[in-house]
N, C-alpha and C positions, 0 to 999 in steps of 0.2 A: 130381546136379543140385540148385540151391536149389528148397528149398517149391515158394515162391510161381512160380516157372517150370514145375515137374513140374505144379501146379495147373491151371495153364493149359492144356494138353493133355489134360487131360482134361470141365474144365468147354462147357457150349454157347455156345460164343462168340459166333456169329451171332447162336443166338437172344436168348442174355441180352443180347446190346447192342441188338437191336430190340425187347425187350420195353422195356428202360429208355429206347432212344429213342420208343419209346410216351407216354410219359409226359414225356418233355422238351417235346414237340413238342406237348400239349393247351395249349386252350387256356380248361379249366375254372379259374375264379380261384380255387379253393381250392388246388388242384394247384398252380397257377403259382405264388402268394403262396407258399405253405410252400415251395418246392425253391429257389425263388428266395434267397428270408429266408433258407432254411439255408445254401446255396453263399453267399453272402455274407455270411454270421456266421464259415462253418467256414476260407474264406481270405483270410477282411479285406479285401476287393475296394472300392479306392478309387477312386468313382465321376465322380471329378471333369474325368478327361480327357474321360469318353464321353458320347455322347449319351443321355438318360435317367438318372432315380434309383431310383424306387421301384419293386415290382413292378407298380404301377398303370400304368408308362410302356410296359409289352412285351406282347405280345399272347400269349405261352410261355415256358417258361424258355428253350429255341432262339432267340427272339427277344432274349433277355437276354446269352445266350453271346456271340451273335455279334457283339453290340452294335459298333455304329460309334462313331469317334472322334471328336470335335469339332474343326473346322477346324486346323491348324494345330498341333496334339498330334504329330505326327510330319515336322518340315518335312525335306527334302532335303537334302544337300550343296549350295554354289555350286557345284563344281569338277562339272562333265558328265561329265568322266574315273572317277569314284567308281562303285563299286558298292557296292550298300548292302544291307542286312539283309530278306530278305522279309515277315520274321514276327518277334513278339517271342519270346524263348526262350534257351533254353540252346545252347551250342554244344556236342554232343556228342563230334563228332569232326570233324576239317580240316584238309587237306594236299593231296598228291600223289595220283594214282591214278597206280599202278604197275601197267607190261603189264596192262591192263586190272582192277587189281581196288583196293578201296579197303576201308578200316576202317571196321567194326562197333563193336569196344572193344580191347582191349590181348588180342591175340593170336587175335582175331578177325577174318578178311576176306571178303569176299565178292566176285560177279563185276559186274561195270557192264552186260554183255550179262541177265545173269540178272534184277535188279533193272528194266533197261526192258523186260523181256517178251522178249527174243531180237530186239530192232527190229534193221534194218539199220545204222542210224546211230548203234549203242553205239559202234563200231571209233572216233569222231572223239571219243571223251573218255577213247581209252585211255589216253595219256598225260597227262591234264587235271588239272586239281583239281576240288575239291568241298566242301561246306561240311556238316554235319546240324545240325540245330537241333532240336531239342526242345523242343515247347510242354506245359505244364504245364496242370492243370485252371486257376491263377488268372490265365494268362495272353490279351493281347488277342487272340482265334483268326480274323482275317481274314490273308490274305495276300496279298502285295504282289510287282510286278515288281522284283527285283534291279537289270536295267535295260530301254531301251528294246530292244523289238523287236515282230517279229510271231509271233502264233500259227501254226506251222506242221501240227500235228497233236496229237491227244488220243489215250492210249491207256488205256483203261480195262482196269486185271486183276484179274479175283476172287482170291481166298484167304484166308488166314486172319486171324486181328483179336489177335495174341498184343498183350501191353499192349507198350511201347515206351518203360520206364523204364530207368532203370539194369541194373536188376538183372536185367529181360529182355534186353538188350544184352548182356551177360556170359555169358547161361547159356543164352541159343536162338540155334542156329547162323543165318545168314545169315535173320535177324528180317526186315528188310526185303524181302529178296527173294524174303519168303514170306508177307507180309501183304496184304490187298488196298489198290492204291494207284492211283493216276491219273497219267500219266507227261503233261507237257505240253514238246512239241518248240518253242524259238519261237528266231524267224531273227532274229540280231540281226548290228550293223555289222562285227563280229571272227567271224561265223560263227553258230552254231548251239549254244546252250546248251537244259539243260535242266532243269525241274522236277520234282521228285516227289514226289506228297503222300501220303504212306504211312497208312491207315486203322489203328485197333484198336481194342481192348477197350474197348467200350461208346460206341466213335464211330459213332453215327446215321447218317452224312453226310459227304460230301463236296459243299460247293454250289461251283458255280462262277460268275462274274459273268457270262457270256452263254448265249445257251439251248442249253446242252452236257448232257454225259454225268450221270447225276445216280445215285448209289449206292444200293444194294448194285450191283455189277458180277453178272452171271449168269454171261459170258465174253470173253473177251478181246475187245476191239474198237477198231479203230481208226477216230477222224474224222478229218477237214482241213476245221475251220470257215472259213469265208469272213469275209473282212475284221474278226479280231479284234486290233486294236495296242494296247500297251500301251507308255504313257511309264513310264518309272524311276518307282516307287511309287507306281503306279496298282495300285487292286483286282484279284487272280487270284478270290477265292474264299474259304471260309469254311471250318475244319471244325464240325460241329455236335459235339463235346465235345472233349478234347485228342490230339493226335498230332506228328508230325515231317516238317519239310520236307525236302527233298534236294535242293540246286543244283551243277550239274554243270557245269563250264567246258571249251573244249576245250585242248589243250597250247596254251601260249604266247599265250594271251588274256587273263587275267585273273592281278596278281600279289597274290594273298593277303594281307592284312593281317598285318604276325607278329606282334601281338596276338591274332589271331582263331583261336583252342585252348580244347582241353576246359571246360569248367567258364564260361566265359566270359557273362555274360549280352548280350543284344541286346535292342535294339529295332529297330524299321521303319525306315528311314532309316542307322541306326549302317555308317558305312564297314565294308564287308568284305572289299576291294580295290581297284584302280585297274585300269581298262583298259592294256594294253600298248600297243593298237596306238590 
């Protein structure tokens, strides 16, 4: 196994990511000014899109992360038929899910039932596709409806925080469907798609835009918020430092962009298929 994955099984993952989210989340201005000043020395973080500059504008470096975009920084497709990009980030991997299971990395798969907790409603994306993206520490960390629909149910699962780079994708078996993540069901006009916002090493947080589930997870739990809708590239949520989205289509709904593979970068809005129906 690489280092840096053998690493990871044995360091305290929960705790070391809640001591260091200790510290993201103060809001002493010595604390704030220096992590801030550093994250934005160490990855040349171009301030220009978002709302606020200096560290005098945030009340934490959390408040800094999560920073919102200024009007217009991320417009929409015309075309309604488009799906678009949740989150900014890398495309890790994107295709098919075959008899229920999809890829991890090259020669790595895992199961669609496993990854949402064992829900009922895994069986309607056996055949489906899927997108992963990966957000990076210097990327924008809120996330966005792919498209319209409603919130049908939240499923909150504890586990582990292994990091969720490359090289963890390679060398920790079914990574995803062992980390703690928040599964969000939402009912949309082709059926029922679904989110997953998978946690790790040294993410704080998982916030969401309405008064939901709010992380570390203790144990598995399911909601069915009342009247949450969301139009295509409306606010889902935030992670408080970096991780990886998972959108799940079901068979014969959504035809994948054939641009949209490994390596790929995204933004919020960037097509990453068309409705079928």
């Amino acid at each position: 196994m690489h280092p840096f994955a053998a690493l990871q099984h044995v360091v305290p993952q929960h705790g070391l990511s809640r001591l260091l989210g200790a510290f993201a989340a103060s809001g002493n201005g010595v604390v704030k000014r220096l992590l801030i000043n550093a994250f934005k020395s160490a990855y040349r973080i171009d301030m220009t899109e978002f709302e606020g500059d200096s560290a005098a504008d945030f009340t934490s470096f959390n408040d800094f992360f999560t920073r919102g975009l200024l009007a217009g920084s991320r417009p929409m497709p015309d075309d309604p038929g488009r799906v678009v990009s949740p989150a900014d980030g890398t495309v890790s991997q994107a295709g098919a899910i075959a008899a229920g299971r999809l890829m991890q990395a090259k020669g790595r798969e895992y199961a669609v039932a496993e990854l949402l907790g064992g829900t009922d409603f895994a069986a309607e994306f056996a055949n489906g596709s899927f997108v992963t993206i990966y957000l990076a520490p210097h990327n924008y960390h809120r996330f966005h409806a792919p498209c319209s629909g409603r919130l049908l149910q939240s499923i909150e699962i504890p586990g582990r925080l292994f990091s969720v780079n490359g090289v963890t994708e390679r060398h920790v078996k079914r990574v995803f469907a062992r980390n703690e993540r928040l599964v969000l069901r939402i009912g949309a006009s082709f059926g029922d798609y679904a989110m997953v916002l998978v946690g790790a090493m040294i993410v704080a947080s998982i916030r969401v835009a309405w008064p939901g589930p709010k992380s570390p997870y203790r144990r598995q739990t399911s909601r069915n918020p009342p009247d949450v809708v969301f139009e295509r590239g409306d606010e889902v949520g935030a992670f408080l430092l970096g991780s990886t989205v998972i959108v799940l289509f079901p068979g014969g709904a959504v035809d994948l962009a054939n641009a949209v593979a490994p390596g790929l970068p995204l933004r919020v809005g960037t097509t990453i298929g068309t409705l079928v129906h």
